[in-house]
C-alpha positions in Angstrom: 127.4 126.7 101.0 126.8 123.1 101.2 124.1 123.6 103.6 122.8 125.6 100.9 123.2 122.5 98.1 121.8 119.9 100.2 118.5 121.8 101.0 118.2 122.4 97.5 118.8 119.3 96.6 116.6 118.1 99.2 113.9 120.5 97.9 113.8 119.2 94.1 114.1 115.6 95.0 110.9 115.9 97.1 109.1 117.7 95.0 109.9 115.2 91.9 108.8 112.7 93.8 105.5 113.9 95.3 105.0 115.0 92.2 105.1 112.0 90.3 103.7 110.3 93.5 100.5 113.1 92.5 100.7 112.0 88.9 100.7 108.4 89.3 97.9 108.1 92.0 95.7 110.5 90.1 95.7 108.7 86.9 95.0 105.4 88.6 92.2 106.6 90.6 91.1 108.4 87.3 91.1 105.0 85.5 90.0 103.1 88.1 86.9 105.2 88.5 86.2 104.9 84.5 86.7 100.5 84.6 84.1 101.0 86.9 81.6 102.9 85.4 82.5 101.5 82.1 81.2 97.9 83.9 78.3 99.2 85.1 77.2 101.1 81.7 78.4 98.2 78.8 76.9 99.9 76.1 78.9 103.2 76.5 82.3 101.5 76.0 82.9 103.7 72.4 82.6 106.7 74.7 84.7 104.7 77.4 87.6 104.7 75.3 87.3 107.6 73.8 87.5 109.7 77.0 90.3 107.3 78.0 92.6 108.1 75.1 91.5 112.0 74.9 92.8 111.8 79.1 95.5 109.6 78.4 97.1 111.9 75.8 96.1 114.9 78.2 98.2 113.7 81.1 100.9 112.7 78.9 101.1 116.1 77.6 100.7 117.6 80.9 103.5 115.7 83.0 106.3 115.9 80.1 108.8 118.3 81.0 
């Protein structure tokens, strides 16, 4: 039984933390990747933040439990 209990709990701590590990690293290369390109296109910075808030509010939906 306790075998049982610490492999679970094993299990869910892992896959919490990869996940948010996943979560976190996707967002920031996401973001990364769109400072970028909106400093090498200045005039698009309306559409910039548009797409940033549309994905921002995305992920937040997404990764809430």
């Amino acid at each position: 039984m306790l075998w049982f209990l610490f492999l679970f709990n094993f299990l869910f701590l892992f896959n919490l933390f990869f996940d948010l590990f996943f979560d976190l690293f996707f967002f920031f290369t996401f973001c990364f990747k769109k400072i970028l390109s909106y400093h090498l296109m200045p005039l698009h910075h309306l559409h910039f933040y548009h797409h940033l808030s549309e994905n921002l509010f995305l992920y937040l939906s997404f990764s809430l439990p």
